[in-house]
N, C-alpha and C positions, 0 to 999 in steps of 0.2 A: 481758936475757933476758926471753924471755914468760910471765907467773902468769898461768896460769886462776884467775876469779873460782868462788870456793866456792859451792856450787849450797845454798840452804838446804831442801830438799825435808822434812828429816824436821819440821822445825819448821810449814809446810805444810799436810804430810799430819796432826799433829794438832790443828792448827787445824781443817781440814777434819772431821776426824770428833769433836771437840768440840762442832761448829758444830750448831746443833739447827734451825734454821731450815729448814719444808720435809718435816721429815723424820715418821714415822711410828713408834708405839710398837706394841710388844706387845698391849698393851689395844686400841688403836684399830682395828691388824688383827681383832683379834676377834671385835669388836663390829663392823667393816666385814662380816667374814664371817657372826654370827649375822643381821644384815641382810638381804643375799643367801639365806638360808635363811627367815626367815621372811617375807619376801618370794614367795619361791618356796612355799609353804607357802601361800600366800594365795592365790597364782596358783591352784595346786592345788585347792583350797577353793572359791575364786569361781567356778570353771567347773567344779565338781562339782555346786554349787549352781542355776548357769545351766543345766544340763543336765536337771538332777530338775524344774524348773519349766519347761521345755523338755516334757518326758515328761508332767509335769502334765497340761499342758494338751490334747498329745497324746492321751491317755488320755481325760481326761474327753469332751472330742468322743468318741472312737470308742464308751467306754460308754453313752454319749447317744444314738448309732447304732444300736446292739447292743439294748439296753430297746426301740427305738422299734420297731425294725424285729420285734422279735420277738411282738409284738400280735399280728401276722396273717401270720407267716411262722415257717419253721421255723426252730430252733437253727443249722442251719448255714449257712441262709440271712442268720439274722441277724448270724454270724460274719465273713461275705463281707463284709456292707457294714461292721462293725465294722472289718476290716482296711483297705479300700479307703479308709476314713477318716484311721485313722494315717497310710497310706502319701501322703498329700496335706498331711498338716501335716507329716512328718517323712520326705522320700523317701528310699527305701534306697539310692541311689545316692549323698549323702551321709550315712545317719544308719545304714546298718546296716538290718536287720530287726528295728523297735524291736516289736512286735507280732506273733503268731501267734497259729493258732489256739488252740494249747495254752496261752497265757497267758488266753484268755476262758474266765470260767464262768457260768453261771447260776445260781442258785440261790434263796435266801429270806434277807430280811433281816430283823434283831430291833434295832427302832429302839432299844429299853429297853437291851439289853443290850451296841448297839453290835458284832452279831454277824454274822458271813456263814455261811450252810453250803449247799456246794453241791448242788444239784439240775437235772441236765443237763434234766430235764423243766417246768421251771418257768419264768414267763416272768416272774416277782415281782421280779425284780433282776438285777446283774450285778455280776462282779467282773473289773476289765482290771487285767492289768499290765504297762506296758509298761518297756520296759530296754533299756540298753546295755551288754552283758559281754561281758569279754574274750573267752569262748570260744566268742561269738557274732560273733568278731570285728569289733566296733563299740564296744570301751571306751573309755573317755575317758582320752586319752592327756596325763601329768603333765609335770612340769616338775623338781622337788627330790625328789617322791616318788621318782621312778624311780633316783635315786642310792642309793637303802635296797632297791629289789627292787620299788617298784612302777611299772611303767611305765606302767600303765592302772588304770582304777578304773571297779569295777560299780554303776551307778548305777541303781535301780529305783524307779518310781513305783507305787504302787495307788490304783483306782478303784473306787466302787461307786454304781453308779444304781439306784434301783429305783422299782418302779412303783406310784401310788397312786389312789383313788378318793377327790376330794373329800366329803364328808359332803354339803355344799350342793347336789350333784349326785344323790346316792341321794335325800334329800327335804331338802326347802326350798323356796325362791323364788332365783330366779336370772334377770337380765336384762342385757342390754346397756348398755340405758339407765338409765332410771331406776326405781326399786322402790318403789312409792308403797303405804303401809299405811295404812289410817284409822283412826277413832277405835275404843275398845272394844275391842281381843283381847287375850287371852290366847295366849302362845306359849311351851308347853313347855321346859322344860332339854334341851337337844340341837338344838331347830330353830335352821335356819339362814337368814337372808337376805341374799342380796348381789348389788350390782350395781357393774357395771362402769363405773358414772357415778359416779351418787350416792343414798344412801336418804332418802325423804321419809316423815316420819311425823307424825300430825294427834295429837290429844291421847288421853288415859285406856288409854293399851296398857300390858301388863303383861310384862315380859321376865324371865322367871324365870331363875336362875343356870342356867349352863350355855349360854344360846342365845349364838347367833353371827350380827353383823348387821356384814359387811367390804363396803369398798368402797375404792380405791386409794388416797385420804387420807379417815379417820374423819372428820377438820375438817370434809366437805364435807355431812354428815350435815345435813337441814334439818329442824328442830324447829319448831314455834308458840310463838307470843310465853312462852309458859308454859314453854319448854325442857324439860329435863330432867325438870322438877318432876311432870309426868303423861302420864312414858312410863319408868315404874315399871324399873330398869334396866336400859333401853336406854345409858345411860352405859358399865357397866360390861362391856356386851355387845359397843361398840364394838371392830372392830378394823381394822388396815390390809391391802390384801391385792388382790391381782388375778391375774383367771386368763383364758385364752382358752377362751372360750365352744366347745370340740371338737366338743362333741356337735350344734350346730347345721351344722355341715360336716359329719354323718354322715345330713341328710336323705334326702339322694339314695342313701347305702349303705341306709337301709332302703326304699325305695321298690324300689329293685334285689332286696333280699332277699323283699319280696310278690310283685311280679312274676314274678318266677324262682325259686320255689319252693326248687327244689335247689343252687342258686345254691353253690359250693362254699365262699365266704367270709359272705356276709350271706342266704343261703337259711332262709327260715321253716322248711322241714322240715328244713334240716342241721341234725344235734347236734352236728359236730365242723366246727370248720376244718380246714386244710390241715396245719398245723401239729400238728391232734391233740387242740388245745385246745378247752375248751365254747363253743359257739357263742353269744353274747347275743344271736342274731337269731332264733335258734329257738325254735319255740313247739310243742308236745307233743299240743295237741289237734288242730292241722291232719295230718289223714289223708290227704287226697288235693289231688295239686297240680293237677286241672281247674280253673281257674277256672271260677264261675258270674256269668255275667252277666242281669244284670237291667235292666228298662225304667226308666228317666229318667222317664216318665209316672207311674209307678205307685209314691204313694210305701210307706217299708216299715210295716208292721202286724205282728201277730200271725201266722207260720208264712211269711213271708217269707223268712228267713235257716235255712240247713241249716248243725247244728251239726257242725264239724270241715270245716269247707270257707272257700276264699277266697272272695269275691263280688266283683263291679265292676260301680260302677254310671257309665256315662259319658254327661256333657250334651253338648249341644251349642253351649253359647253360656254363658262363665263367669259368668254372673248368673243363671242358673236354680239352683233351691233343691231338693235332694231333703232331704225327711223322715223322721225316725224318729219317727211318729208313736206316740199312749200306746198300751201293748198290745206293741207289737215288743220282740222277744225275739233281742237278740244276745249271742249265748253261743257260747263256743268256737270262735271264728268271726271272718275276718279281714272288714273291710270298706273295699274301694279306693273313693273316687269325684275327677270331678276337678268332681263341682258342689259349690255351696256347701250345706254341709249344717247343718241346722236337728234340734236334739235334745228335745222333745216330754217335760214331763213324765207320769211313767210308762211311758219305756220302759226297760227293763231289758238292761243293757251290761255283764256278766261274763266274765271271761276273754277278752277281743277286744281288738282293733289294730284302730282306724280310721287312714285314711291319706287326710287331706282333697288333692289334689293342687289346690289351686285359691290363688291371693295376693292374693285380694280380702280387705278388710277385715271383712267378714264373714263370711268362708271357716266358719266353723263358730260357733252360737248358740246358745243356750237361750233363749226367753222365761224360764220361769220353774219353782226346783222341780225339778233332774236333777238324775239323781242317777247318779256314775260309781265301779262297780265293786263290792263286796262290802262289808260292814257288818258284819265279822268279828275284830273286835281284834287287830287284825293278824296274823292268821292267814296262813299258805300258799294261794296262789291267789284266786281272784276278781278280780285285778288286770286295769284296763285301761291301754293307750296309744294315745293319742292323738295325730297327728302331721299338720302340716301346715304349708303353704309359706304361708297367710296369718296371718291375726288371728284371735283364741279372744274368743268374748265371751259371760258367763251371766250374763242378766239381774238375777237374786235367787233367793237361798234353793238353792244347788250346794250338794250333800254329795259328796265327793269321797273315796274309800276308798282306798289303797292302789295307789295309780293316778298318773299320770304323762300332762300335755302339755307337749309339745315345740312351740312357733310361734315359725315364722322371722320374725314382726312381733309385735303385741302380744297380750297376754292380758289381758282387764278379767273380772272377777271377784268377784261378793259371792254368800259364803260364808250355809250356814245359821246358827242360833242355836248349833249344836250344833260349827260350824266347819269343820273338816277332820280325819281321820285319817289318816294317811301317806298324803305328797301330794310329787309332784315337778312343780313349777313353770320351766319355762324356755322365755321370751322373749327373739328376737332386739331387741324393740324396749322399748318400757314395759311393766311387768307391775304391775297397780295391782289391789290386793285390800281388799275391804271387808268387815270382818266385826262383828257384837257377840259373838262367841262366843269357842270355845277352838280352839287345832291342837295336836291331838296327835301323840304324838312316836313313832312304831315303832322308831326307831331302826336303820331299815331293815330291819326282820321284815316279810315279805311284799312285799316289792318287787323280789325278786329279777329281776324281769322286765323292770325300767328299762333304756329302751337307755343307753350309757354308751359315754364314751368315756376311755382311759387318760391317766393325767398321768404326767410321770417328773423326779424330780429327783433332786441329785446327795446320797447318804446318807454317802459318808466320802471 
């Protein structure tokens, strides 16, 4: 007869589930699953992260846009390019509408206090924010969050630029090149010198606290064998620092603003730009926009120049010299020429814009003894400018008031005993100033009249 053989299965099956080999605990799933969440937690987090510094940067360009553009355009013009900006690093056909208008503001910033408040009329600063929200439908879509109810997440960035005016640009010395001072001055707490190279300075100068002497590396500062020792703290007045020279790129806008009087942006008689804002090209005493042209032969004297009027005087040949011989009296009074003009002491230059148009190296001179502008302790008014596409050179003994040249090459320069008082000095090329005296400091009282151009950098 046939036995089936006894099947041992239960002995098997607890073998089998004895058997631990393989197998997984309680714990381990746990800890496998808190994994997978804080994981996904991270996911979550790292491209939240990636996003805001995504908008960051976004932002910053469009605010950068928005200040710039708003110099000499209107608020909402300045809005357009602010947008057109974002929509080029962050396009909406991937990123949503990370920017609108209504996220730009204008307003005024308080560096101290680290504050924005807005002012749709002001062009002092800006405030962008750009974002991605959900119910902007462009949030940043999760990963573990969305298992709790978040499936997106509002991620917003702010910006604020706003805009400033170098001190070394209202008065100072400013050059390209190099900024060469010699022996003997004294310079005020507050004055400024800087160049875009490097400063050269000869011995016995006095840097009282407060002054400012930058140039892209301080190291590059060149002292005489004596250093430090008798250029009385120039050490401490060092700093590092570099700007683009703007206001040399705005020649040609004031040549534009002489010539074309009403000129809607850079016009001598407009008070307002386009935008609504004060015109820095406009000047109060020019009454009428005839120009008066004068003979190249004939140079100017005494009753020469009518006060409240533009003049121009043109050569024919860039090396002929017109004069402002002693006696001439320019007052209130704008003066175009494209000859090389030579400035006579004793004549008297208040309230006027010369506009040399000529890139000879002698484009504008003094033998000896001019004197430019008012002698008013910095008072309101008297201020001249000066402005021209070559070299500035005064032989000996310049007093220089509350006044301002601008040349697109060099300025050579010694100063009276008495020095300078609020003075704006900028050279595209070397600007080298000799003095035994002192420069005083205004502080920029009375120079309201300097053309200028805006800087803007990034405040929060």
């Amino acid at each position: 007869m046939f036995h089936r053989k006894p099947l041992k299965f239960s002995h098997k099956a607890t073998t089998f589930a004895a058997d631990e080999a393989g197998g997984i605990t309680a714990l381990s799933l746990q800890m496998f699953l808190a994994t997978l969440v804080i994981g996904g937690l991270a996911v979550d987090f790292g491209s939240g992260v990636a996003t805001k510094t995504q908008l960051q940067v976004a932002g910053d360009a469009a605010a950068h846009a928005a200040v710039y553009t708003r110099e000499y355009h209107t608020a909402d013009e300045a809005k357009t390019k602010a947008l057109q900006v974002a929509a080029a690093n962050m396009p909406a056909g991937k990123y949503g509408n990370v920017l609108t208008a209504d996220d730009i503001q204008f307003g005024d910033w308080d560096r101290d206090k680290q504050v924005f408040t807005a002012n749709p009329k002001s062009r002092n600063a800006v405030l962008v924010a750009t974002k991605r929200h959900k119910n902007r439908g462009n949030g940043v879509g999760t990963y573990m969050l969305g298992l709790v109810g978040y499936d997106e997440l509002d991620v917003t960035s702010g910006t604020v630029f706003e805009t400033y005016y170098p001190m070394c640009f209202r008065e100072g010395f400013v050059a390209q090149d190099r900024v060469e001072v010699q022996s003997g001055s004294h310079y005020g707490a507050g004055f400024c010198i800087h160049s875009q190279n490097y400063v050269k300075a000869s011995s016995n100068n006095q840097f009282d606290p407060g002054t400012v002497v930058s140039m892209p590396d301080k190291s590059d500062v060149e002292l005489p064998n004596s250093g430090f020792a008798t250029n009385t703290g120039l050490e401490a007045a060092l700093r590092d620092g570099s700007y683009k020279i703007r206001i040399l790129n705005r020649i040609n806008d004031i040549y534009t603003g002489l010539m074309d009087p009403k000129h809607s942006t850079f016009g001598v008689m407009t008070p307002t730009m386009p935008n609504g804002d004060p015109n820095e090209y406009y000047r109060s005493y020019i009454k009428k926009f005839q120009v008066i042209n004068l003979n190249y032969k004939m140079d100017a004297e005494g009753g020469t120049f009518t006060q409240n009027r533009i003049h121009e005087v043109r050569c024919k040949q860039d090396k002929w010299t017109y004069d402002l011989k002693p006696g001439t009296d320019l007052r209130n009074a704008v003066l175009i020429t494209d000859c090389r003009l030579t400035i006579h002491s004793g004549a008297r230059i208040e309230d006027a814009v010369i506009f040399v148009d000529n890139a000879d190296d002698t484009a504008v001179r003094a033998p000896a003894a001019v004197v430019i502008g008012k002698d008013d302790d910095c008072a309101e008014g008297g201020d001249v400018q000066i402005v021209t596409r070559g070299s500035v050179s005064f032989a000996s003994d310049a007093s220089i008031y509350g006044s301002q040249i601008i040349a697109a090459k060099d300025i050579s320069l010694t100063a009276s005993a008495d020095g300078l008082e609020g003075v704006s000095l900028v050279a595209g090329g070397i600007l080298d100033v000799t003095s035994n005296g002192g420069y005083g400091f205004c502080g920029g009282a009375g120079m309201n009249n300097n053309y200028e151009a805006a800087y803007f950098r990034l405040a929060k």
